[in-house]
N, C-alpha and C positions, 0 to 999 in steps of 0.2 A: 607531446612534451617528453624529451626525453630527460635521461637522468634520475637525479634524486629526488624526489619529491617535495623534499627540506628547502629547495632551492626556491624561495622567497617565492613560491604559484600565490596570484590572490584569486582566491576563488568568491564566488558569491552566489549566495543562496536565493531563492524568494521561498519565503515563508519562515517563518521562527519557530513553528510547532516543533511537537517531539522527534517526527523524522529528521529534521533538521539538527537539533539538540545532540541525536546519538551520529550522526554525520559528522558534527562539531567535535565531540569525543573523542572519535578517532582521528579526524584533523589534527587534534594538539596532539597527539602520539607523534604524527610526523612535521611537524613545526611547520603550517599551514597555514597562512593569514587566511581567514574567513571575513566574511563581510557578509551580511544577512541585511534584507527587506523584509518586514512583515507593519501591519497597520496596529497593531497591540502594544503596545510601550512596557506589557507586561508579558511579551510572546515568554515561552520557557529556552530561547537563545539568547535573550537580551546581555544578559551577565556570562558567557562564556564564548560568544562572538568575538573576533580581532575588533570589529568593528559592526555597531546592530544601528541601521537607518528606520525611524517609522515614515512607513509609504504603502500603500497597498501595492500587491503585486498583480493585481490585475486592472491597475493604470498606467496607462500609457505612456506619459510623460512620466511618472516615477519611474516604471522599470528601464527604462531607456537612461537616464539621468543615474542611475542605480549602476546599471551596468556597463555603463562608456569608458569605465578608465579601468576596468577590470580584466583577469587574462580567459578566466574561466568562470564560466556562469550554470548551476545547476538546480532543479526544483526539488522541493519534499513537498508539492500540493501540482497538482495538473492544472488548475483552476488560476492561471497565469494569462499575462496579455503576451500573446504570441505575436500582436504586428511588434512592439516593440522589440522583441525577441529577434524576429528577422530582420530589422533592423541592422540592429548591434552584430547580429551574425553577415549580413552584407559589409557591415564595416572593418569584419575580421575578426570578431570576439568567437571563444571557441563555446558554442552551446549546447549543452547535452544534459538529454535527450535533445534532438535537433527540433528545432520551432514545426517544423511540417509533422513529426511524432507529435508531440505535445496537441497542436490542430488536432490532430485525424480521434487520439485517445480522450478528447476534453469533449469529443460527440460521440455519444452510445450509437446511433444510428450510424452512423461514418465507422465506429469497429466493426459492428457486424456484419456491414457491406466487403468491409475490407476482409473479413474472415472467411466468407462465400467465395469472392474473387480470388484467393488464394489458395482454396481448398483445405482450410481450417476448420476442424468440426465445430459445429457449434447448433444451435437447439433453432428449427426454424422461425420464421419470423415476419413482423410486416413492420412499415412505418406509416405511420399516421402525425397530422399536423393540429390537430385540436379534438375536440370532447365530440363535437356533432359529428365527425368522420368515424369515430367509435359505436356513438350513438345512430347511425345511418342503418346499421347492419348489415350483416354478414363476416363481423367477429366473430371464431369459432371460439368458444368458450369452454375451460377456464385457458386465461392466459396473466401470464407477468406483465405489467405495464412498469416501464422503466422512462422517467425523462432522458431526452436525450441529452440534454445539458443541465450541472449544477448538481448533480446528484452525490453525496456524499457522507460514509459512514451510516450505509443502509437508510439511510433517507432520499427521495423519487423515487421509492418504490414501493410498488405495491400490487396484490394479485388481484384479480377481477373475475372470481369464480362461478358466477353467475350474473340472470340478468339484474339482479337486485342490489348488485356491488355497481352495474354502468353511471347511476347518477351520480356517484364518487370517483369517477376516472376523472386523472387529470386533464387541462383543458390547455393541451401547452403540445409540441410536437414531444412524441413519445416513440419509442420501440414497444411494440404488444409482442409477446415471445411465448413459446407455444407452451403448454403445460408439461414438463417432461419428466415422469416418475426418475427420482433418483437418488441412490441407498448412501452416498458419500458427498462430502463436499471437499476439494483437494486443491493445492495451490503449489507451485514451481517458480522460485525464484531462478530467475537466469540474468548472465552477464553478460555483454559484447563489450568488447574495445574498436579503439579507431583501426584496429590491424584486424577485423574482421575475426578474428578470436572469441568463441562462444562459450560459455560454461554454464549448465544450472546446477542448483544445489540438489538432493535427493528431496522428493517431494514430504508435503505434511498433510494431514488430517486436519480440520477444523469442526467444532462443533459451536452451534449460532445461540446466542441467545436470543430466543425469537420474541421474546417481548422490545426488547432494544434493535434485533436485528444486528447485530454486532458478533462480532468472533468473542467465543466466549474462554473455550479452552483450544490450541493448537498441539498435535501430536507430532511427534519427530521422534524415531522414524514413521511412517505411515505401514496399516495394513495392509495395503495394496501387494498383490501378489509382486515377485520379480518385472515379471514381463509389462504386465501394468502399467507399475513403475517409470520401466524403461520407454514406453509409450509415454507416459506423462510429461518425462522430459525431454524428448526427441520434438513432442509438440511445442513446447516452450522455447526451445533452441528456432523449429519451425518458422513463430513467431517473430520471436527477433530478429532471424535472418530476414525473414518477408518485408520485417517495416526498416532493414538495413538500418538501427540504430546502434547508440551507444550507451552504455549504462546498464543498470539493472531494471530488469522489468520482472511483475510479480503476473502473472498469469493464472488466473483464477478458473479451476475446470466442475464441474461435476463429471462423478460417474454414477449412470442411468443402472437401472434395475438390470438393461439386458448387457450389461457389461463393455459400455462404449463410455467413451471421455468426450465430452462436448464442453468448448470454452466457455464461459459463461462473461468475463472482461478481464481489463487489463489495467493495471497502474505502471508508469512509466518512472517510476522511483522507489528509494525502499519501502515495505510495506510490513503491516499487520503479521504475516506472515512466514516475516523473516527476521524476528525479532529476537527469536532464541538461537541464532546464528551464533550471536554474542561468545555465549558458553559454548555452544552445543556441536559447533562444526569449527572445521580447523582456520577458517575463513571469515567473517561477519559478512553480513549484506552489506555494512555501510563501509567496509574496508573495501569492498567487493567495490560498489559504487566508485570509490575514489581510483580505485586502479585504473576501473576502465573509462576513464572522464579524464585521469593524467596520463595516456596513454602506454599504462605500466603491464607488464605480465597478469594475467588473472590470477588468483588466490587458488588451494585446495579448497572445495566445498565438500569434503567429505564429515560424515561426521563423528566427534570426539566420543560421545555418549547420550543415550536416548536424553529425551527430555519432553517438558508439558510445558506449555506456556498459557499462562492466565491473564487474561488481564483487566485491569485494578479499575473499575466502572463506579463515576457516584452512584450513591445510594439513592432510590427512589426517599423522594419528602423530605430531602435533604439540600438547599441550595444555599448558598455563600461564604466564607473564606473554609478553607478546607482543614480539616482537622482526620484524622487516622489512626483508627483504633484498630488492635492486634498488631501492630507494629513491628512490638519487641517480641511478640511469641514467634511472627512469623520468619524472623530472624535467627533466630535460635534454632531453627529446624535446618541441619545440614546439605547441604544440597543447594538453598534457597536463594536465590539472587533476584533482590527486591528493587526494581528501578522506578523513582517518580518522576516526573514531570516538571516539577516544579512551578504548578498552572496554581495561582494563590487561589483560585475560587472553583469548588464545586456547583453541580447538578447534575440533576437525575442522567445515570449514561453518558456521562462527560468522560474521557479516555484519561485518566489520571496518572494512572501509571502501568506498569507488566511486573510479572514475577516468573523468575521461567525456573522449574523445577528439575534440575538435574538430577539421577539416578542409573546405576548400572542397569537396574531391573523397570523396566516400561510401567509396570501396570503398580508398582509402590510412586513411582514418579505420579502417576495418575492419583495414586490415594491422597498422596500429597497436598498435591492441586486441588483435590476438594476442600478438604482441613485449608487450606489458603483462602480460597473463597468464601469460603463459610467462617471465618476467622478477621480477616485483614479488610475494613470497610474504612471508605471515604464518606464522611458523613462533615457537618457544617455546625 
């Protein structure tokens, strides 16, 4: 599409969640009819939507019926019906990420494979089709067992560190992924456009809550030496170039004890990751995503000033309508930019909202971000 971007594009979403919602955002920055699918009548895009349909987006007939009159159709969840997708893309709708991405990243076994064939580092591996094939032996042990479909926000997975964890392996087809000591967890948002134009953002730091399994706090800029770095996102670029898409894709790597970067997966939309874009770089993800989806110049991803991003998890023993305390301290604290959801109802590790903590200085940004956590809870 060339031009303005103001010029009457209707684009449409599936899914109403929060990716969606800060996609929306910035949409009305540039006078963007949106149109959103999600099956929620309470998703948090409902009320700032051009236009919000309930349909699930991984039915057929709704996404098809959803996206027939529309110019531009794009996801904030991978977890989509991709026949109808190519459908609407045979008909001439512009789809991005394109329905054959969407496939290949909506099966954990089909990225890995695709990662080997391409000469993508990534941590070896096997596939397996149910529990008895686990149970047969000659699984080397310990390994990560990942479904290969449906897995989301650290749920299908799970390690199997011995033989007395096997009668808890899933009984479904899975990736078993080899045990691989390693000192960081790191992620690279990158961009393409339809002009084949690539850009990632400088990489971040993530640290897990491992009871939730959830990004707990995210650093920007990252530790990682120069060079590193510049591996991290040559990989990323890698990436996108290999699966010849468009949009932004978040690439998730570790780096191992002996100082190699191995991908670990890939989300085909904005992510967890690139949340503090917002503030934090000259660019957002999600301004980033709309550039390259309306075939516009890519954004600077450099960025403005360090920053921490937190994000706002119900409270364990905590479940229904959501109420939020430290609110107003957490406000008060210069730097702070407190973003919610808008989701009326808490539970335990429910993604509520982010707060991403600006500062010249890294590691007061960092002190911050405790005091936030330990201050600002979603409780019921």
């Amino acid at each position: 599409m060339a031009g303005n971007p103001s010029v009457s594009a209707k684009i449409g979403i599936l899914g109403g969640g929060q990716l969606g919602r800060m996609l929306l955002q910035k949409a009305a920055d540039w006078n963007l009819i949106t149109h959103v699918l999600d099956p929620d009548p309470n998703a948090p895009c409902k009320d700032i939507a051009s236009s919000f349909t309930i349909g699930h987006f991984n039915d057929e007939a709704a996404v098809y019926e959803f996206g027939k009159e529309l110019e531009v159709l794009t996801i904030e969840i991978e977890h989509v019906n991709t026949t109808a997708l190519e459908r609407l893309e045979q008909e001439g709708r512009k789809i991005f990420p394109q329905p054959r991405v969407i496939r290949l990243i909506q099966d954990k076994g089909a990225q890995k494979s695709f990662f080997r064939e391409h000469g993508i580092p990534t941590a070896p591996f096997t596939l397996v089709n149910n529990k008895s094939e686990i149970l047969s032996g000659g699984t080397e042990l310990p390994v990560m067992q990942k479904l290969r479909r449906g897995g989301y926000d650290g749920k299908g997975v799970q390690p199997l560190r011995s033989t007395a964890d096997l009668d808890m392996a899933f009984d479904a087809p899975s990736v078993l992924e080899a045990w691989v000591p390693f000192e960081r967890e790191v992620a690279v948002i990158v961009a393409r456009n339809s002009r084949g134009h690539c850009k990632a953002f400088p990489p971040v730091e993530m640290d897990f809550n491992k009871e939730a399994n959830l990004v707990e706090f995210l650093f920007s800029p990252s530790s990682l030496s120069p060079a590193v770095a510049a591996e991290a996102e040559r990989i990323a670029r890698q990436v996108a170039e290999a699966l010849d898409m468009v949009g932004v894709l978040a690439v998730e790597m570790f780096l191992t004890t002996t100082g190699e970067l191995l991908v670990n997966e890939l989300a085909p939309r904005p992510h967890n990751s690139g949340h503090h874009t917002i503030e934090a770089n000259q660019t957002s993800q999600y301004e980033q995503h709309l550039r390259a989806i309306l075939g516009l110049p890519l954004g600077d991803t450099s960025i403005i000033q360090p920053a921490v991003m937190v994000n706002l998890l119900g409270e364990k023993g905590f479940e229904g309508p959501a109420r939020y305390e430290g609110l107003e301290e957490a406000l008060s604290i210069p730097g702070v930019h407190v973003h919610l959801y808008g989701k009326l109802l808490t539970k335990p590790f429910r993604k509520m909202g982010h707060v991403t903590v600006c500062h010249p200085d890294l590691e007061e940004a960092r002190r911050i971000a405790r005091t936030i956590r330990d201050t600002l809870k979603v409780k019921a």
